[in-house]
mmJSON file of the N, C-alpha and C atoms, coordinates in Angstrom:
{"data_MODEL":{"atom_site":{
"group_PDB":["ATOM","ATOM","ATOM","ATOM","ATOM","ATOM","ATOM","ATOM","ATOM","ATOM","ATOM","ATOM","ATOM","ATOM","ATOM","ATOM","ATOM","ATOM","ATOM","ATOM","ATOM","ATOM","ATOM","ATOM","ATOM","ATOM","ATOM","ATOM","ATOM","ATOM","ATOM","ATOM","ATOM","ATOM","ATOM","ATOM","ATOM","ATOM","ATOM","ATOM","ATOM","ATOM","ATOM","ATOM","ATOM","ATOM","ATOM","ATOM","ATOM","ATOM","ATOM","ATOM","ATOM","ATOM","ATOM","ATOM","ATOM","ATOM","ATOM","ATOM","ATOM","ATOM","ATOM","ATOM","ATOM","ATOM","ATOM","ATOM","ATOM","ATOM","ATOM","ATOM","ATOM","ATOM","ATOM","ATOM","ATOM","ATOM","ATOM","ATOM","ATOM","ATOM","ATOM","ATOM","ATOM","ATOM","ATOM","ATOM","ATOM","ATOM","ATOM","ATOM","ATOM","ATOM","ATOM","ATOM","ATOM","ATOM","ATOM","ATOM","ATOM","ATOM","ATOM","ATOM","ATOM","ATOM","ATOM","ATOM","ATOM","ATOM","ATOM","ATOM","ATOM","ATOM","ATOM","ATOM","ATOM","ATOM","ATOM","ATOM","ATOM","ATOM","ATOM","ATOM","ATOM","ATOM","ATOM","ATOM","ATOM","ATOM","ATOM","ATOM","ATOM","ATOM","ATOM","ATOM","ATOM","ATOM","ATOM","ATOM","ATOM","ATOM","ATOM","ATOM","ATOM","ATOM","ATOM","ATOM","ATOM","ATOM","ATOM","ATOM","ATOM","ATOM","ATOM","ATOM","ATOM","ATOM","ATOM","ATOM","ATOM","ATOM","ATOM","ATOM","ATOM","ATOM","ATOM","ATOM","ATOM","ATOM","ATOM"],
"id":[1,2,3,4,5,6,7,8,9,10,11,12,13,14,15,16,17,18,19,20,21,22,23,24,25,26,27,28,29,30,31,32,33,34,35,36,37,38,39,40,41,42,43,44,45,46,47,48,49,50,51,52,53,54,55,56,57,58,59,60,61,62,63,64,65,66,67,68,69,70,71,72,73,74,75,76,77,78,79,80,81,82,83,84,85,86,87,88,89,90,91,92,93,94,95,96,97,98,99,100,101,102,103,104,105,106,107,108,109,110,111,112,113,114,115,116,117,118,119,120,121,122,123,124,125,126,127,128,129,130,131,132,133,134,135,136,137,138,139,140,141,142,143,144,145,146,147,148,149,150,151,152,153,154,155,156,157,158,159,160,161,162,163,164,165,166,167,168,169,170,171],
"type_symbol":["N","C","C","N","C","C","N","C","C","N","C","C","N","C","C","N","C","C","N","C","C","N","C","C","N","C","C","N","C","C","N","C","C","N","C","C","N","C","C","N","C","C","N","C","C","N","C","C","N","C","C","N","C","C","N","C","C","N","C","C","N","C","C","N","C","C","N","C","C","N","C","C","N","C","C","N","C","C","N","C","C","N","C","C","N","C","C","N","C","C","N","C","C","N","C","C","N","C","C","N","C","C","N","C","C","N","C","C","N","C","C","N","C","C","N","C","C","N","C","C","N","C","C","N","C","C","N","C","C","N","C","C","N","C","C","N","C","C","N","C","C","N","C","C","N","C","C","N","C","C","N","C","C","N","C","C","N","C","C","N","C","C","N","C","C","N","C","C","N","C","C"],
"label_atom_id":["N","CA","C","N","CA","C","N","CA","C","N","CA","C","N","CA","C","N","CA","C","N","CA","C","N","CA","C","N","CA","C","N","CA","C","N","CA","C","N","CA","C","N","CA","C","N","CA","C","N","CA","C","N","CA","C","N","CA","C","N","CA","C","N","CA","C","N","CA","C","N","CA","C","N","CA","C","N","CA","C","N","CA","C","N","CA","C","N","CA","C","N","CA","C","N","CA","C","N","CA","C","N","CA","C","N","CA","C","N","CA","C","N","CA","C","N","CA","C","N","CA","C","N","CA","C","N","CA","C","N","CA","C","N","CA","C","N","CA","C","N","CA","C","N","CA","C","N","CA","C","N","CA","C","N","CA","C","N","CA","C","N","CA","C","N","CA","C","N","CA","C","N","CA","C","N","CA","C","N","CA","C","N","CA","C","N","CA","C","N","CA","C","N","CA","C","N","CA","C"],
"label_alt_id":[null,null,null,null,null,null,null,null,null,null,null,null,null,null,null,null,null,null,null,null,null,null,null,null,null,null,null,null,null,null,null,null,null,null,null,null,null,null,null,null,null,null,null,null,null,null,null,null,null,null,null,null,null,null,null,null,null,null,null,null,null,null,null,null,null,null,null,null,null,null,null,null,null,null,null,null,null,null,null,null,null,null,null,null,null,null,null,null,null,null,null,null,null,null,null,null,null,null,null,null,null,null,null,null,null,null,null,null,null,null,null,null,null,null,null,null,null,null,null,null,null,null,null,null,null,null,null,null,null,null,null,null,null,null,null,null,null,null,null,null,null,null,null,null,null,null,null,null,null,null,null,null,null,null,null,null,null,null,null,null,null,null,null,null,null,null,null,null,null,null,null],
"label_comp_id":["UNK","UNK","UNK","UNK","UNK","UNK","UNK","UNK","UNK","UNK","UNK","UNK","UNK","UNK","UNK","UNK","UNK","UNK","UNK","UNK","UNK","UNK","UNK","UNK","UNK","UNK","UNK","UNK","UNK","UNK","UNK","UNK","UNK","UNK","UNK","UNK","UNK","UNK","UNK","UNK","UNK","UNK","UNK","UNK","UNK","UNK","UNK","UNK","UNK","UNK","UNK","UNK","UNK","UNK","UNK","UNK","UNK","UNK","UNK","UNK","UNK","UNK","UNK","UNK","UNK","UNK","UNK","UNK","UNK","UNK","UNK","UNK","UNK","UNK","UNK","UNK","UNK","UNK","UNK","UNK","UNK","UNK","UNK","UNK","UNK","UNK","UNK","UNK","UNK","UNK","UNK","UNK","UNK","UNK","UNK","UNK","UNK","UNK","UNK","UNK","UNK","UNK","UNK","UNK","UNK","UNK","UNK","UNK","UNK","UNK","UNK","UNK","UNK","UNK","UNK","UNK","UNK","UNK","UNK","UNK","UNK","UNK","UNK","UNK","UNK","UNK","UNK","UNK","UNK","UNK","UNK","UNK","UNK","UNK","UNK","UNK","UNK","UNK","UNK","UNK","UNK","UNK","UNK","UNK","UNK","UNK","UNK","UNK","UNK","UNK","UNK","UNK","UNK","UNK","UNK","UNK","UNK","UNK","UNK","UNK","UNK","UNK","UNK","UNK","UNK","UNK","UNK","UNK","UNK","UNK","UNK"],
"label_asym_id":["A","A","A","A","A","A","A","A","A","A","A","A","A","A","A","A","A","A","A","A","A","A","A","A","A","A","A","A","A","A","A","A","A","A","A","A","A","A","A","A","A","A","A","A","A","A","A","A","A","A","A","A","A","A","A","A","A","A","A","A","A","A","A","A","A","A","A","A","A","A","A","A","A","A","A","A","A","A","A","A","A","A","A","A","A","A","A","A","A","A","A","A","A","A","A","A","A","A","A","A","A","A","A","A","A","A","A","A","A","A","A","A","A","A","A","A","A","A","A","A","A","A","A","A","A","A","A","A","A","A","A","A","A","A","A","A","A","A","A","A","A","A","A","A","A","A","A","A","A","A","A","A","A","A","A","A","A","A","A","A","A","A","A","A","A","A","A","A","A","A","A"],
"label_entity_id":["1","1","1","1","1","1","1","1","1","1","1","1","1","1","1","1","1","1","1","1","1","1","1","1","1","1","1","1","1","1","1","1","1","1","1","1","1","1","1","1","1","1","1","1","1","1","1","1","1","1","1","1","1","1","1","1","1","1","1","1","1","1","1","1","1","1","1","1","1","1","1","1","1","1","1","1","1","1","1","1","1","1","1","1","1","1","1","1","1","1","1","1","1","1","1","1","1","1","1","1","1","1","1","1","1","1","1","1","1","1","1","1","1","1","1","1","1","1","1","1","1","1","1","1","1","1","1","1","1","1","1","1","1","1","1","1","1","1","1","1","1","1","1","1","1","1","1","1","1","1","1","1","1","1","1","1","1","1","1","1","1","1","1","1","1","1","1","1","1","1","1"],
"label_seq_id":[1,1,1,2,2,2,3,3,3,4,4,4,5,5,5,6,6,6,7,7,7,8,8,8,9,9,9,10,10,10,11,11,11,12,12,12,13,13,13,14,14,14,15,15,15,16,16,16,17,17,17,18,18,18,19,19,19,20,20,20,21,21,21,22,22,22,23,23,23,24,24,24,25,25,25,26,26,26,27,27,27,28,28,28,29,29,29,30,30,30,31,31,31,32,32,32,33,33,33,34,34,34,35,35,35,36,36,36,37,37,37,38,38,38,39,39,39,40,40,40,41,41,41,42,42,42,43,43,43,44,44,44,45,45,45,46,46,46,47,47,47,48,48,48,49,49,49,50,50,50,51,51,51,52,52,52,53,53,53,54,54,54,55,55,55,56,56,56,57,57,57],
"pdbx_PDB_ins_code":[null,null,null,null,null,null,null,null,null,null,null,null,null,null,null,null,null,null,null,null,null,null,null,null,null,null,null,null,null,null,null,null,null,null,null,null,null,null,null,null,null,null,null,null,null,null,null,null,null,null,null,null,null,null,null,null,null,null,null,null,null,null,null,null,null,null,null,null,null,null,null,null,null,null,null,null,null,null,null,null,null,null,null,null,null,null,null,null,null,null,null,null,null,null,null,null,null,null,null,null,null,null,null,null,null,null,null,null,null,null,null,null,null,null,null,null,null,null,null,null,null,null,null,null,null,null,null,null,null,null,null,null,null,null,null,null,null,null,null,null,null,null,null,null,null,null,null,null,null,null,null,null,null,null,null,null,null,null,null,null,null,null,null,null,null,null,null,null,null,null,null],
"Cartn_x":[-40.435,-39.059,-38.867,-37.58,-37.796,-36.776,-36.707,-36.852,-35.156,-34.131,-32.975,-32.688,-31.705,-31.002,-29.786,-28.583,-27.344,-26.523,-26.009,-25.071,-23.621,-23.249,-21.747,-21.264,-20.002,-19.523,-18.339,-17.823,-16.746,-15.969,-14.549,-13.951,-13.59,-13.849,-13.651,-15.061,-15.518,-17.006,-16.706,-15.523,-15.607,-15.474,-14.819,-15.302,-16.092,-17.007,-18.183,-19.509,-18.827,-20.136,-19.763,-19.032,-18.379,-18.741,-18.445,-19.336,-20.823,-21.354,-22.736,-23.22,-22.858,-22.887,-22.583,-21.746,-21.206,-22.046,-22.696,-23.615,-24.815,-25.683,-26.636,-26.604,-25.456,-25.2,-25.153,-24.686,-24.359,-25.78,-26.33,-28.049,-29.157,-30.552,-31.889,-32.004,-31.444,-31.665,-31.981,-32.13,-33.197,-32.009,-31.475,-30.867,-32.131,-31.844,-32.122,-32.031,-30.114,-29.652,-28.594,-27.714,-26.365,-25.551,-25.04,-25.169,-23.307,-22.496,-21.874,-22.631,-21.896,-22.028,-21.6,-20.359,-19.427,-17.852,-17.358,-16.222,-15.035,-15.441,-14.661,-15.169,-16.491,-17.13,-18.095,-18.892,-19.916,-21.042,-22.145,-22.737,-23.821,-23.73,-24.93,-25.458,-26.946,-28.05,-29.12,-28.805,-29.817,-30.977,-31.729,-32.548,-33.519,-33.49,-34.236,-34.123,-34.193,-34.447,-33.134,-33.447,-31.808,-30.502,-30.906,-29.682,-29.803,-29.927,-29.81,-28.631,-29.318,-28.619,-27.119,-27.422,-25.824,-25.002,-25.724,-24.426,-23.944,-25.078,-24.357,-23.551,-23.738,-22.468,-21.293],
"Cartn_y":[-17.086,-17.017,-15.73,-14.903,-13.58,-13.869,-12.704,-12.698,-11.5,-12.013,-11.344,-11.189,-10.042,-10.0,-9.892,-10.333,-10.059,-9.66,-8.79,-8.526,-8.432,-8.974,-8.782,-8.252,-7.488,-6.877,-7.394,-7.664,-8.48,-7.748,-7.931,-7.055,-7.633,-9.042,-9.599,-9.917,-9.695,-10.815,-11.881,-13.226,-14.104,-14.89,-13.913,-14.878,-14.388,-13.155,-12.817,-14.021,-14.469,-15.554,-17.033,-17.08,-18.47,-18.551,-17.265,-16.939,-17.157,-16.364,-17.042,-18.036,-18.728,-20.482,-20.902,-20.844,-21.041,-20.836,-19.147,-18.828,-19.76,-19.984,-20.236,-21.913,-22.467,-24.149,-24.263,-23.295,-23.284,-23.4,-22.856,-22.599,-22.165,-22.71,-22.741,-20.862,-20.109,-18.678,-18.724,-17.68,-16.945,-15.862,-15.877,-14.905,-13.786,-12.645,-11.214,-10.847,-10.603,-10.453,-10.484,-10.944,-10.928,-10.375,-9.349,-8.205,-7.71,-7.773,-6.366,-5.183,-3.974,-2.77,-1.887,-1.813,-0.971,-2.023,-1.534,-2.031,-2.95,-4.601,-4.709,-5.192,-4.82,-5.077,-6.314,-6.486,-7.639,-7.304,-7.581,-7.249,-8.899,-9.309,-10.649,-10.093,-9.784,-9.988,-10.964,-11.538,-13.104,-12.582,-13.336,-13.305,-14.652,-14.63,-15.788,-15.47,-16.393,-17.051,-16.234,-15.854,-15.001,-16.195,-17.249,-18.412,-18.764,-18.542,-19.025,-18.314,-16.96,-15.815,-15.781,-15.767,-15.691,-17.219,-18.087,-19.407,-18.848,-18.891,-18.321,-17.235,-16.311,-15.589,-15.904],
"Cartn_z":[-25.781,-26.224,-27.027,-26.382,-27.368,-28.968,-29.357,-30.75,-30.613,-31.714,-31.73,-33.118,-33.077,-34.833,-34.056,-35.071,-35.149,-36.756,-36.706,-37.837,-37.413,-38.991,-39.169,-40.074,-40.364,-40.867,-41.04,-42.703,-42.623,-44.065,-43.842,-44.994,-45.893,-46.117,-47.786,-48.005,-49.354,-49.858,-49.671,-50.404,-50.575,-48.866,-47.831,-46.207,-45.897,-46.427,-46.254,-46.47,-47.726,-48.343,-47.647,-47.199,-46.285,-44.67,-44.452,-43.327,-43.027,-43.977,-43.958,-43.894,-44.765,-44.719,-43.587,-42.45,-41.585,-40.229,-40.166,-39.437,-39.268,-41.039,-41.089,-40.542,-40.992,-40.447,-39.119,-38.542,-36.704,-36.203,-36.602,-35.842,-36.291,-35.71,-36.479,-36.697,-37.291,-37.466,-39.309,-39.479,-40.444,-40.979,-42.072,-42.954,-43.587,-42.856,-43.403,-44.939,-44.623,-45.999,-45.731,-46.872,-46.558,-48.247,-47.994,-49.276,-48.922,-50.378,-50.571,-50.196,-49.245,-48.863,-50.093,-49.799,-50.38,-51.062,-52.217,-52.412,-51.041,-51.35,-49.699,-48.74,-48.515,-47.305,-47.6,-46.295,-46.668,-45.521,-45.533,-44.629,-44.206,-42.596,-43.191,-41.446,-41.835,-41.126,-40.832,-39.275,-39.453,-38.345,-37.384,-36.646,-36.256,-35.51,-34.578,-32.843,-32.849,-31.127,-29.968,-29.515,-28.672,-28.547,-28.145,-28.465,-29.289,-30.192,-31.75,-31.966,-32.052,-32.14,-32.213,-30.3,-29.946,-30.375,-30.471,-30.922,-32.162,-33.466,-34.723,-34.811,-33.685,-34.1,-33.34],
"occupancy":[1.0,1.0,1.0,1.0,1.0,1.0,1.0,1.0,1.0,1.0,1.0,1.0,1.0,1.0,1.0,1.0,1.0,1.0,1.0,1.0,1.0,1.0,1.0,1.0,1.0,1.0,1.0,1.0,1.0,1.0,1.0,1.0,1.0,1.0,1.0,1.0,1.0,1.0,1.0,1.0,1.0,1.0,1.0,1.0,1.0,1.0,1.0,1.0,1.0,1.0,1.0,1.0,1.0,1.0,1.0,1.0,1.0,1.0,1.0,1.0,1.0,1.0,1.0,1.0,1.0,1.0,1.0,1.0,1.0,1.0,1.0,1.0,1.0,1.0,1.0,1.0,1.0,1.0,1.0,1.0,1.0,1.0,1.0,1.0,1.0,1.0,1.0,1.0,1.0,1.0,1.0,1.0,1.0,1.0,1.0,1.0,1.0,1.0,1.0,1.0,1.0,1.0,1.0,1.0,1.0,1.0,1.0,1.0,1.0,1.0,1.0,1.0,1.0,1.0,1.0,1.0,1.0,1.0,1.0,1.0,1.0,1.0,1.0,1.0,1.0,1.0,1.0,1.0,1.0,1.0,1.0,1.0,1.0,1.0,1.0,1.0,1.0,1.0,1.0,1.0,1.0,1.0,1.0,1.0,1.0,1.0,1.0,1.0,1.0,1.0,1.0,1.0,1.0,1.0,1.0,1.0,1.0,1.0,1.0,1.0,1.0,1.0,1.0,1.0,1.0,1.0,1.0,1.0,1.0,1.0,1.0],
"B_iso_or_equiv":[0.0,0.0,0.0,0.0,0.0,0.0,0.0,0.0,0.0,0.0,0.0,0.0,0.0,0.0,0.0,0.0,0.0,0.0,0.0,0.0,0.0,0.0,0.0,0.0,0.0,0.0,0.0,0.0,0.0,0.0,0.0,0.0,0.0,0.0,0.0,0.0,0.0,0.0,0.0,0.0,0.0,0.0,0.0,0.0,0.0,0.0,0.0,0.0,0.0,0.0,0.0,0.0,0.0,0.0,0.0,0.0,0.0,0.0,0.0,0.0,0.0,0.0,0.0,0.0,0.0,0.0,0.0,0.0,0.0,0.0,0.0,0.0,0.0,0.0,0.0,0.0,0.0,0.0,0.0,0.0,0.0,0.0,0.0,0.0,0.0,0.0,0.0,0.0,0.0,0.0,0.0,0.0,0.0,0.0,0.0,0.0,0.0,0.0,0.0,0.0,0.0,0.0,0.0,0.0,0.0,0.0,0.0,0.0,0.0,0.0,0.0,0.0,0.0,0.0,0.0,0.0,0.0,0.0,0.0,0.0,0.0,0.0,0.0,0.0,0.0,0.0,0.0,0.0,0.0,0.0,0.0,0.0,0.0,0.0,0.0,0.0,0.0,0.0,0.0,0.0,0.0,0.0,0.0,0.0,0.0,0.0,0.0,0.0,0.0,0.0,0.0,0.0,0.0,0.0,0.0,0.0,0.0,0.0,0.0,0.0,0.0,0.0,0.0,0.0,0.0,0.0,0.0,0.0,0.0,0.0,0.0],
"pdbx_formal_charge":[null,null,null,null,null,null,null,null,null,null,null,null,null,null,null,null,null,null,null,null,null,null,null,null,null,null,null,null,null,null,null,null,null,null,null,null,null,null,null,null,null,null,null,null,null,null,null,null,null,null,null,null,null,null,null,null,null,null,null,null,null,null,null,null,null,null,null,null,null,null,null,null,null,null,null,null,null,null,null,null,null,null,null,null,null,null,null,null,null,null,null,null,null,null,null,null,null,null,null,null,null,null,null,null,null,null,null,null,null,null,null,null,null,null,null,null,null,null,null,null,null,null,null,null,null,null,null,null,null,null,null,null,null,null,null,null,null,null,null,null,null,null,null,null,null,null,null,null,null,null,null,null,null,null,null,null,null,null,null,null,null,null,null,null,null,null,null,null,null,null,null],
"auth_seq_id":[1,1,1,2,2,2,3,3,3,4,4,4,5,5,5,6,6,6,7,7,7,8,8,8,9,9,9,10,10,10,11,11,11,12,12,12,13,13,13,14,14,14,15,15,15,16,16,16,17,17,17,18,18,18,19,19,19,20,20,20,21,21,21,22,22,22,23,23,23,24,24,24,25,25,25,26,26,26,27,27,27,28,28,28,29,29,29,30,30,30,31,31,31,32,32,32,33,33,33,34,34,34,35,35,35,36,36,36,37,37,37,38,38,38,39,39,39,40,40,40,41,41,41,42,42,42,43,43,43,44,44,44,45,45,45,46,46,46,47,47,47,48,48,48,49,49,49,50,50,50,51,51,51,52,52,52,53,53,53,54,54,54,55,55,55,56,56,56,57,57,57],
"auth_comp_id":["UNK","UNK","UNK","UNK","UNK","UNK","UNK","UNK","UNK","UNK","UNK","UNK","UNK","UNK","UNK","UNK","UNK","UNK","UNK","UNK","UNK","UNK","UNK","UNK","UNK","UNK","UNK","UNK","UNK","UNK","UNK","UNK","UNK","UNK","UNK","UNK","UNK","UNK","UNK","UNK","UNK","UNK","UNK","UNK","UNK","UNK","UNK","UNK","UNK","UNK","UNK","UNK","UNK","UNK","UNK","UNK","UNK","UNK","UNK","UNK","UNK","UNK","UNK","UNK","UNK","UNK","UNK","UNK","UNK","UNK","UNK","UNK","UNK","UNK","UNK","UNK","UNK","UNK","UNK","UNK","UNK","UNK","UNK","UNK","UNK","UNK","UNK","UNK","UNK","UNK","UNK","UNK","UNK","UNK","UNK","UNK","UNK","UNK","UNK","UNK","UNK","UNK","UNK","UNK","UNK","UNK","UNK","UNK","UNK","UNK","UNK","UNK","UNK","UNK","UNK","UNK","UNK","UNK","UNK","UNK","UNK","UNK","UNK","UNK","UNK","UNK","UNK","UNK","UNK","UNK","UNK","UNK","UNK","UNK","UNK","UNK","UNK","UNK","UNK","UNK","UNK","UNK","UNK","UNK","UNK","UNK","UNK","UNK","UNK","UNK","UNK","UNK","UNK","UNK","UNK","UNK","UNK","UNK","UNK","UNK","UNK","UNK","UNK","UNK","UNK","UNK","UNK","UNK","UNK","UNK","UNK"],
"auth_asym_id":["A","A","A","A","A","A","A","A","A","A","A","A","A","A","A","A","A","A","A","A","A","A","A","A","A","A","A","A","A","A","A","A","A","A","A","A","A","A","A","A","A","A","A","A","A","A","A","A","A","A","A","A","A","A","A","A","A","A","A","A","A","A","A","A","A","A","A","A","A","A","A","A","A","A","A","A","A","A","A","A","A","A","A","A","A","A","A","A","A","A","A","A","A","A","A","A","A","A","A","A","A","A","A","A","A","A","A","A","A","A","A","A","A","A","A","A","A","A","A","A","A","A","A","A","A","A","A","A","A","A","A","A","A","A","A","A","A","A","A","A","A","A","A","A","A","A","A","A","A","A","A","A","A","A","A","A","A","A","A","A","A","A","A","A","A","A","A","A","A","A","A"],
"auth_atom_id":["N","CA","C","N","CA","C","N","CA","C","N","CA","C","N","CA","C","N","CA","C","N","CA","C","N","CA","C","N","CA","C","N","CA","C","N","CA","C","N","CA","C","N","CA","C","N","CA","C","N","CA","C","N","CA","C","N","CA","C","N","CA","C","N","CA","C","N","CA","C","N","CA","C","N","CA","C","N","CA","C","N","CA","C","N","CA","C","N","CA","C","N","CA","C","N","CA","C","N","CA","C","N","CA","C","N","CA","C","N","CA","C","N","CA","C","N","CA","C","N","CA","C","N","CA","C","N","CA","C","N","CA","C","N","CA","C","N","CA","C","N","CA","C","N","CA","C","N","CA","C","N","CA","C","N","CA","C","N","CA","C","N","CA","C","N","CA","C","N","CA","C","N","CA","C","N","CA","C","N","CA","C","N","CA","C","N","CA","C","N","CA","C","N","CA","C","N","CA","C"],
"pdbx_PDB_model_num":[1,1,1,1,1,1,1,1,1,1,1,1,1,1,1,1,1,1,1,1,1,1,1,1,1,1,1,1,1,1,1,1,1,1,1,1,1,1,1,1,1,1,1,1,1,1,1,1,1,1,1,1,1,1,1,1,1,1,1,1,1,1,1,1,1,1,1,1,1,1,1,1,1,1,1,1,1,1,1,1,1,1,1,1,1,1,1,1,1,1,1,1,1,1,1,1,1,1,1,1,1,1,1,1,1,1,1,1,1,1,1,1,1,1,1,1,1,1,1,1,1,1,1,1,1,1,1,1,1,1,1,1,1,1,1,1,1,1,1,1,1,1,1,1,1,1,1,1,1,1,1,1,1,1,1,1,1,1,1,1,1,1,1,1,1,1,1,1,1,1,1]
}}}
Protein backbone atom coordinates (compact mmCIF):
# COMPACT_ATOMS: atom_id res chain seq x y z
CA UNK A 1 0.00 0.00 0.00
CA UNK A 2 1.66 3.30 -1.02
CA UNK A 3 2.23 6.14 1.15
CA UNK A 4 0.59 9.95 0.36
CA UNK A 5 0.69 13.58 1.82
CA UNK A 6 -1.88 16.13 1.22
CA UNK A 7 -1.94 19.85 2.17
CA UNK A 8 -4.22 22.60 2.59
CA UNK A 9 -4.17 25.98 2.54
CA UNK A 10 -6.90 27.84 4.11
CA UNK A 11 -7.46 31.69 4.72
CA UNK A 12 -8.89 31.92 8.22
CA UNK A 13 -6.95 30.09 11.37
CA UNK A 14 -10.05 29.59 13.23
CA UNK A 15 -11.61 27.13 9.87
CA UNK A 16 -8.16 26.37 9.62
CA UNK A 17 -8.25 24.65 13.18
CA UNK A 18 -11.87 23.17 12.44
CA UNK A 19 -10.70 21.86 9.45
CA UNK A 20 -8.25 19.87 10.86
CA UNK A 21 -10.34 18.28 13.21
CA UNK A 22 -12.50 17.48 10.44
CA UNK A 23 -9.69 16.00 8.16
CA UNK A 24 -8.20 14.07 10.97
CA UNK A 25 -12.00 12.55 11.98
CA UNK A 26 -12.71 11.67 8.21
CA UNK A 27 -9.79 9.16 8.07
CA UNK A 28 -7.05 6.86 9.62
CA UNK A 29 -4.26 9.74 8.41
CA UNK A 30 -1.44 11.20 10.45
CA UNK A 31 -1.23 15.14 10.98
CA UNK A 32 2.26 16.56 9.88
CA UNK A 33 1.52 19.94 11.08
CA UNK A 34 -1.03 22.14 10.97
CA UNK A 35 0.49 25.82 11.63
CA UNK A 36 -0.34 29.67 11.01
CA UNK A 37 1.89 30.66 7.87
CA UNK A 38 1.56 34.15 7.62
CA UNK A 39 -1.05 36.73 9.05
CA UNK A 40 -4.48 34.91 7.70
CA UNK A 41 -3.43 31.85 6.48
CA UNK A 42 -3.33 28.27 7.87
CA UNK A 43 -1.45 25.57 6.67
CA UNK A 44 -2.48 21.52 7.65
CA UNK A 45 -0.21 18.76 6.37
CA UNK A 46 -1.40 15.03 6.92
CA UNK A 47 -0.13 11.68 5.33
CA UNK A 48 -1.01 8.14 5.22
CA UNK A 49 -2.37 5.55 2.99
CA UNK A 50 -3.30 7.16 -0.71
CA UNK A 51 -7.17 6.59 0.25
CA UNK A 52 -6.88 7.85 3.33
CA UNK A 53 -5.46 10.60 1.81
CA UNK A 54 -7.76 11.40 -0.78
CA UNK A 55 -11.10 10.79 1.50
CA UNK A 56 -9.70 13.37 4.14
CA UNK A 57 -9.29 15.80 1.83
Amino acid sequence: MGKSIGLLELKSIPVGIETADAVLKAANVELLTATPTCPGKYVIIICGAVGAVKSAM
